[in-house]
Every structure is written in structure tokens, then in C-alpha cells.
PyMOL CGO cylinders between C-alpha atoms (Angstrom):
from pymol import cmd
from pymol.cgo import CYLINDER

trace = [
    CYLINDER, 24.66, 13.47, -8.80, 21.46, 15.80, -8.08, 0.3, 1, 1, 1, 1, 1, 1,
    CYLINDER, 21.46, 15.80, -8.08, 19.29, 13.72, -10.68, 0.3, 1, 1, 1, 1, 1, 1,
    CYLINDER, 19.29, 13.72, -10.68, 20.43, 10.70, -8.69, 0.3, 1, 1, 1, 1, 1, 1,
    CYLINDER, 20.43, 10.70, -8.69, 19.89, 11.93, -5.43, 0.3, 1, 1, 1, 1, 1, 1,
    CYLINDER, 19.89, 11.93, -5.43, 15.91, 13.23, -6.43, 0.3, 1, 1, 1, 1, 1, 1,
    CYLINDER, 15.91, 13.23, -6.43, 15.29, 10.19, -8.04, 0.3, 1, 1, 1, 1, 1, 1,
    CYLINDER, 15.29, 10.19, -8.04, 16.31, 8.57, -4.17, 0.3, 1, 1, 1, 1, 1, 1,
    CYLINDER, 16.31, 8.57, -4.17, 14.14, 11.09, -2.53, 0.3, 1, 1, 1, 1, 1, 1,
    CYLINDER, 14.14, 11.09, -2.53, 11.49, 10.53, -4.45, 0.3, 1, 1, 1, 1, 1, 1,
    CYLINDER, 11.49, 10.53, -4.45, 11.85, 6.69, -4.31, 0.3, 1, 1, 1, 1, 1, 1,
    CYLINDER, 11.85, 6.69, -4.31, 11.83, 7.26, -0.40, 0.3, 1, 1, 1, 1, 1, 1,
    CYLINDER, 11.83, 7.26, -0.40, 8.83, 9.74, 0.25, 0.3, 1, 1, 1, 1, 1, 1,
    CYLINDER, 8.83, 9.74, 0.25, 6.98, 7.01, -2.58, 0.3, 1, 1, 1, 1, 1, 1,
    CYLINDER, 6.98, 7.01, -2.58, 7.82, 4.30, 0.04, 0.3, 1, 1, 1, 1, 1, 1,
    CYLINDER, 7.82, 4.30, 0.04, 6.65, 6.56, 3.03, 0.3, 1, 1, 1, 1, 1, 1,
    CYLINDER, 6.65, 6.56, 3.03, 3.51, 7.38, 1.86, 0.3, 1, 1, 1, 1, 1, 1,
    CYLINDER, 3.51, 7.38, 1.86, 2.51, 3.29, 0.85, 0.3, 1, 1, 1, 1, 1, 1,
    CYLINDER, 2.51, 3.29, 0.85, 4.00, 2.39, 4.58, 0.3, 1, 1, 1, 1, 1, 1,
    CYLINDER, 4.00, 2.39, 4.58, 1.68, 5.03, 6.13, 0.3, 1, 1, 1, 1, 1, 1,
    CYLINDER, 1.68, 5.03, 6.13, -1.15, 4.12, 4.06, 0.3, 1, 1, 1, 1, 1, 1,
    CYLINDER, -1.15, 4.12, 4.06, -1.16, 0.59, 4.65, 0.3, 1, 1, 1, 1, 1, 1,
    CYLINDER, -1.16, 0.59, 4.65, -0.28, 1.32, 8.31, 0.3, 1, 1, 1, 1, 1, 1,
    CYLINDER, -0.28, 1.32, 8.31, -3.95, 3.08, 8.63, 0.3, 1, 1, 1, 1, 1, 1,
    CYLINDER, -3.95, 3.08, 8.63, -5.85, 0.23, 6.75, 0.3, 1, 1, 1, 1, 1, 1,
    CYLINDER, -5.85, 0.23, 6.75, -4.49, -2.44, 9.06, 0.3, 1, 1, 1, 1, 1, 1,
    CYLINDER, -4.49, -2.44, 9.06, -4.91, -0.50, 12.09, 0.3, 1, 1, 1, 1, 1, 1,
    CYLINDER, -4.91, -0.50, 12.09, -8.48, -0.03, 10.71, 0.3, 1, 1, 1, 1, 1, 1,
    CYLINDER, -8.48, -0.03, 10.71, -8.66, -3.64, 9.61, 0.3, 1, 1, 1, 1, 1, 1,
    CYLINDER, -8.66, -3.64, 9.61, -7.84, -4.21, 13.96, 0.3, 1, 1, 1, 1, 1, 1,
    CYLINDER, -7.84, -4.21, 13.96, -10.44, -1.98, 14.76, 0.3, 1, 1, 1, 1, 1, 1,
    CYLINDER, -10.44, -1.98, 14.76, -13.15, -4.06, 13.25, 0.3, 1, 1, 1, 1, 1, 1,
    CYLINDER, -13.15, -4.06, 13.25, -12.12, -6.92, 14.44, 0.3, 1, 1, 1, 1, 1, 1,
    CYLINDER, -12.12, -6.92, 14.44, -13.59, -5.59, 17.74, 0.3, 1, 1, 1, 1, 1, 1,
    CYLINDER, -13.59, -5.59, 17.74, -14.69, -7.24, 20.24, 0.3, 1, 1, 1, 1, 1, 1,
    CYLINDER, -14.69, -7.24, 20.24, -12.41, -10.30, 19.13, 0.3, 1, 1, 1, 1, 1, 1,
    CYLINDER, -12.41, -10.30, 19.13, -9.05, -7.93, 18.70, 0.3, 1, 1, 1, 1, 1, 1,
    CYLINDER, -9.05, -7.93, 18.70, -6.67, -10.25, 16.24, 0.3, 1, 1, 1, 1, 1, 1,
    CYLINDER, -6.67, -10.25, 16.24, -3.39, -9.01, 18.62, 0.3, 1, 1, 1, 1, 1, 1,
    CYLINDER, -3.39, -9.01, 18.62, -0.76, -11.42, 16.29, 0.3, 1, 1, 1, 1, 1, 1,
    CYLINDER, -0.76, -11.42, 16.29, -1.99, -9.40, 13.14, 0.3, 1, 1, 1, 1, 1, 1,
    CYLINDER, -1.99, -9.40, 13.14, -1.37, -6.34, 14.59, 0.3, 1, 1, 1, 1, 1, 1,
    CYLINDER, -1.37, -6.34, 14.59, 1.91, -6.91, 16.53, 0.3, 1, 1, 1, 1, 1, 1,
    CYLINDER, 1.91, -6.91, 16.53, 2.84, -8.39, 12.69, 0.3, 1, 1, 1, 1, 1, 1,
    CYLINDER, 2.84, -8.39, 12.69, 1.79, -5.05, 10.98, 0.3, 1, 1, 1, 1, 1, 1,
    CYLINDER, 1.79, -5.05, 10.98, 3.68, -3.17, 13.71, 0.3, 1, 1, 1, 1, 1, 1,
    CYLINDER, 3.68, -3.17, 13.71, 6.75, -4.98, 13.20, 0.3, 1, 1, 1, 1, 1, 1,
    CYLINDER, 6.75, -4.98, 13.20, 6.09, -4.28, 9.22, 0.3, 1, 1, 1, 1, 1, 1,
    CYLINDER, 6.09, -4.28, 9.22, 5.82, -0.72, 9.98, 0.3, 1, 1, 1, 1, 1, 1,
    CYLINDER, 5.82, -0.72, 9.98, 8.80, -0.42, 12.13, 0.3, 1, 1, 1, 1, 1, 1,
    CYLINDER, 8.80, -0.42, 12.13, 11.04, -2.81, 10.00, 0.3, 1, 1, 1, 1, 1, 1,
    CYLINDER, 11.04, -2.81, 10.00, 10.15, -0.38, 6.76, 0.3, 1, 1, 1, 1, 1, 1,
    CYLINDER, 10.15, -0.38, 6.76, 10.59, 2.87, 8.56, 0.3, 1, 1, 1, 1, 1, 1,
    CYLINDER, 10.59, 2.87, 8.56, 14.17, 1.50, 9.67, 0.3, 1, 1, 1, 1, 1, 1,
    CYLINDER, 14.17, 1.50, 9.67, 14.70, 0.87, 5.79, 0.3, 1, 1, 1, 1, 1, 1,
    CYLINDER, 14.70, 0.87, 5.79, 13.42, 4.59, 4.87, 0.3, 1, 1, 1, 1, 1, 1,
    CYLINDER, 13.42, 4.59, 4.87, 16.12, 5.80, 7.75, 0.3, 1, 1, 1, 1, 1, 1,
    CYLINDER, 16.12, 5.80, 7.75, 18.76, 3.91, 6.23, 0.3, 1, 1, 1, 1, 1, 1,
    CYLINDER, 18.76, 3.91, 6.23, 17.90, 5.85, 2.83, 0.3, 1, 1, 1, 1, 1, 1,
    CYLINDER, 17.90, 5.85, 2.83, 17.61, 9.24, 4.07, 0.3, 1, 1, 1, 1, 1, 1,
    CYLINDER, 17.61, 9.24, 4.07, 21.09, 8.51, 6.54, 0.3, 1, 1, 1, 1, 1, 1,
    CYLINDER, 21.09, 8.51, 6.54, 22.30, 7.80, 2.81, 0.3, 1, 1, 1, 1, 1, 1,
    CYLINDER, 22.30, 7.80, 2.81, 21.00, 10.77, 1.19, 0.3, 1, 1, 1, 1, 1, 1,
    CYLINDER, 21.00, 10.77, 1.19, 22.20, 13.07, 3.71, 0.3, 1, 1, 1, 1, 1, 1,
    CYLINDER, 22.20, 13.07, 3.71, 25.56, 11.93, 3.51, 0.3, 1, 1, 1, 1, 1, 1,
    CYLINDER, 25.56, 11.93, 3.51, 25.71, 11.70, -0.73, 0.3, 1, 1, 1, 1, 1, 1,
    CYLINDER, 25.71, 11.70, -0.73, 25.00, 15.67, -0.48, 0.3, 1, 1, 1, 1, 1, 1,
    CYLINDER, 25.00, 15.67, -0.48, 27.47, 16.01, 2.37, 0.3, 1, 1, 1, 1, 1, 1,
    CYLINDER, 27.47, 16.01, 2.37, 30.29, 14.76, 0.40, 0.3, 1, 1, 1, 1, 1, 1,
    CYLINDER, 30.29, 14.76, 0.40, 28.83, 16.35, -2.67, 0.3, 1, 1, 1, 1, 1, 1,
    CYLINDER, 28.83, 16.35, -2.67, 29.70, 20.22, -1.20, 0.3, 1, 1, 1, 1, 1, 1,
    CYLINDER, 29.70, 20.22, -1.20, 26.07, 20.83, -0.31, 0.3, 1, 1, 1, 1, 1, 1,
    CYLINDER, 26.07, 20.83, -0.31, 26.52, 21.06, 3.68, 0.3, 1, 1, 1, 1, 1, 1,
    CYLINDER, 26.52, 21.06, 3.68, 23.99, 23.06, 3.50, 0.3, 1, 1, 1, 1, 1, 1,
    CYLINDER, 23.99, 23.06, 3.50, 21.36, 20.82, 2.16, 0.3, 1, 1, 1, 1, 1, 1,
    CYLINDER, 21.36, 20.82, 2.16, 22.86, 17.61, 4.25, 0.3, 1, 1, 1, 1, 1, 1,
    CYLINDER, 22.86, 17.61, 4.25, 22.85, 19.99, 7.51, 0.3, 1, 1, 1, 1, 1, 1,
    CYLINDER, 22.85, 19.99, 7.51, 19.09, 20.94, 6.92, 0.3, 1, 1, 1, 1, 1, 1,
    CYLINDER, 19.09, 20.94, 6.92, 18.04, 16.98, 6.51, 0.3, 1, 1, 1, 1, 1, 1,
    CYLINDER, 18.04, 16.98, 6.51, 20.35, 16.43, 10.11, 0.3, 1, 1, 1, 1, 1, 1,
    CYLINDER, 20.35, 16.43, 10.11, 18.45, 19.10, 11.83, 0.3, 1, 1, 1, 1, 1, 1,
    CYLINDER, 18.45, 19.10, 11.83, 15.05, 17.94, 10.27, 0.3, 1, 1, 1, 1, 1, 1,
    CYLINDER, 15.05, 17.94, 10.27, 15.98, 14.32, 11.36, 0.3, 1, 1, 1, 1, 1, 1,
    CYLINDER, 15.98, 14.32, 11.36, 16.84, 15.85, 15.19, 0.3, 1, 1, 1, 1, 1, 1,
    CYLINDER, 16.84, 15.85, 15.19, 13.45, 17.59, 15.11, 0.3, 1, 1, 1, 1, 1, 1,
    CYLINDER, 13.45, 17.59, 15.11, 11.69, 14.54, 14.47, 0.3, 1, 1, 1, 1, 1, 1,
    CYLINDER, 11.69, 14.54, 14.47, 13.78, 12.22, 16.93, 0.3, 1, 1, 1, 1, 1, 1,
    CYLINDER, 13.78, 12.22, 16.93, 12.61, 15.08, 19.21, 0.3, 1, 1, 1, 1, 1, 1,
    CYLINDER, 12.61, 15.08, 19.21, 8.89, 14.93, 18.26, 0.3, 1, 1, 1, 1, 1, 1,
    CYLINDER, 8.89, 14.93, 18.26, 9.31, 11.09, 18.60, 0.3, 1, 1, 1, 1, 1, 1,
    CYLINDER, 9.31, 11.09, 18.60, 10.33, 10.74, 22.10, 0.3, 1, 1, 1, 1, 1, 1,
    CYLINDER, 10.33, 10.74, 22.10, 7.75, 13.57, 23.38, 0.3, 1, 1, 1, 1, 1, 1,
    CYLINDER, 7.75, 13.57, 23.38, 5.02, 11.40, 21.45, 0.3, 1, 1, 1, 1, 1, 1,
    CYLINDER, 5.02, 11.40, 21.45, 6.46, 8.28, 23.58, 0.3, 1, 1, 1, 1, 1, 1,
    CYLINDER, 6.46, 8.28, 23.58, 6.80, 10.40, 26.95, 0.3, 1, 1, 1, 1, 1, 1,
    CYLINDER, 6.80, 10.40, 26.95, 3.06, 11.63, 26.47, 0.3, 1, 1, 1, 1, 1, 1,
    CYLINDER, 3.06, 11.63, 26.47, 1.83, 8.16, 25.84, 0.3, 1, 1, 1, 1, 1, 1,
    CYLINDER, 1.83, 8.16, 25.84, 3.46, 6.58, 28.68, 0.3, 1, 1, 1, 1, 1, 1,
    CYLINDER, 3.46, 6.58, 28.68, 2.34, 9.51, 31.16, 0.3, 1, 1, 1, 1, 1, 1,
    CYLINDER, 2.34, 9.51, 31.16, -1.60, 8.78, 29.01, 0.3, 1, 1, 1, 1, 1, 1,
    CYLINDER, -1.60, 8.78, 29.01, -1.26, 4.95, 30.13, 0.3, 1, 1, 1, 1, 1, 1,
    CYLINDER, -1.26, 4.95, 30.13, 0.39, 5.55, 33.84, 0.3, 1, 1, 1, 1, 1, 1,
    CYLINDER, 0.39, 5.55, 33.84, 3.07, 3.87, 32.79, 0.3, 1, 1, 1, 1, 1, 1,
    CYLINDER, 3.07, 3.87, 32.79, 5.34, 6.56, 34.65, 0.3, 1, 1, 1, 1, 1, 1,
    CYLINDER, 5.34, 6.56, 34.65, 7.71, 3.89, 35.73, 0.3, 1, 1, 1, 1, 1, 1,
    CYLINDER, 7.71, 3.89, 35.73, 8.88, 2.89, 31.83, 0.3, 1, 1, 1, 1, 1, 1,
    CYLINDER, 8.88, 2.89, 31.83, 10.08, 6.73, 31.21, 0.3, 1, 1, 1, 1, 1, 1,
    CYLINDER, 10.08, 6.73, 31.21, 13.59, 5.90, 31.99, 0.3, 1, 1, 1, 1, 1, 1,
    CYLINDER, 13.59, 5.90, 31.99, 13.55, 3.42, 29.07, 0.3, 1, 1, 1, 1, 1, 1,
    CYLINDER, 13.55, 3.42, 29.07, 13.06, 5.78, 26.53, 0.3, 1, 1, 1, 1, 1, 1,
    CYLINDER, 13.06, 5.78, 26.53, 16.65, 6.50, 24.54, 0.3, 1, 1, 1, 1, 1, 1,
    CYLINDER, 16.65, 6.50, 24.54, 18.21, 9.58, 24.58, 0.3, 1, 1, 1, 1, 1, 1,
    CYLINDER, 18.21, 9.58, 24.58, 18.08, 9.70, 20.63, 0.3, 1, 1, 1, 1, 1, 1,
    CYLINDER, 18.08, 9.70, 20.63, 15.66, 7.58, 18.60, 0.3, 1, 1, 1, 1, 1, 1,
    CYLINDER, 15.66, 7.58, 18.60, 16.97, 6.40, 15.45, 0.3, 1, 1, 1, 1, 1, 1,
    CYLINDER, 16.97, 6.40, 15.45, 14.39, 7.77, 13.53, 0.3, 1, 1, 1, 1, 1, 1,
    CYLINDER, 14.39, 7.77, 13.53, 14.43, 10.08, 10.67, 0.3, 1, 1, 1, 1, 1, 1,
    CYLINDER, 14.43, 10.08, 10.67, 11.46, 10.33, 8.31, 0.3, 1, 1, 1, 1, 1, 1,
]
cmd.load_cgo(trace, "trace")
């Protein structure tokens, strides 16, 4: 079960790293596009990014749980609270930007929990 479960983990923090690195060569590829911004590329690459970090959540949601009903609360309780810290980091991130933009009036929008673990 453990081989299976690193092999997973690896297999996810591989497909994290590619999603992040191809997330900072298209936002760079935006940047030069300047002053004739290419908005359908990005909003494309966005939707990429968010469709693949969805997948990665599903994964880790799945890892979690194999250790869970493996006997290792332990290890599936310290992936739940490193998920809640980063649902937590998430929605300060989101608060900050909207209070950046003055966009005060969208804060109520933000969810209670963001589904969100990487």
C-alpha cells in the first residue's frame, strides 16, 4: 500500500510542478504581448490552470483517504490540516486582492472553504 501511495504522491507533486511551470511561461507569454494583451489566451490558460489544480485536489482528497483507511490517521490528519492551511492561505490571498483592486463590494462572494488542496 505505502509503495502505491508514494508512487501517487510523487505522480501528483510531478504534475504540480509542470502546471506551475507552464502557468509562469504563459503568464509571461501575456506579458509580452503588451500593449495588445491576447485576454482569450489567458482566460484559456487560467481555465487550464484551475481545471488541473481541481485534478491534483481530487488526487491528494484520494491519498488522504487511502492512508486514512490504511491505520495511518496520523499521516491522513497531517495532509487535512495542511489542506485547511492552504484553503486558509487561499482565501486571505483572494481577500487581499479584492481589498488591492477596491473591489470591497465582491468580499461576500468569497466561500467559506475553498476547495483547494495543493
Amino acid at each position: 500500500m505505502y509503495i502505491f501511495v508514494e508512487l501517487r504522491t510523487c505522480q501528483v507533486a510531478e504534475k504540480l510542478l509542470i502546471i506551475i511551470d507552464f502557468a509562469s511561461r504563459g503568464f509571461v507569454a501575456y506579458l509580452k504581448g503588451a500593449p495588445n494583451y491576447n485576454l482569450q489566451m489567458y482566460k484559456e490558460l487560467v481555465n487550464q490552470i484551475t481545471t488541473t489544480f481541481n485534478n491534483i485536489s481530487k488526487d491528494i482528497l484520494s491519498i488522504e483517504q487511502s492512508f486514512g483507511d490504511n491505520g495511518r490517521a496520523d499521516i491522513s490528519g497531517t495532509i487535512r490540516k495542511i489542506q485547511e492551511s492552504e484553503q486558509l492561505k487561499l482565501k486571505t490571498v483572494s481577500v487581499q486582492l479584492l481589498l488591492a483592486l477596491g473591489r470591497i463590494t465582491e468580499l461576500n462572494r468569497i466561500p467559506e472553504t475553498v476547495d483547494v488542496y495543493w
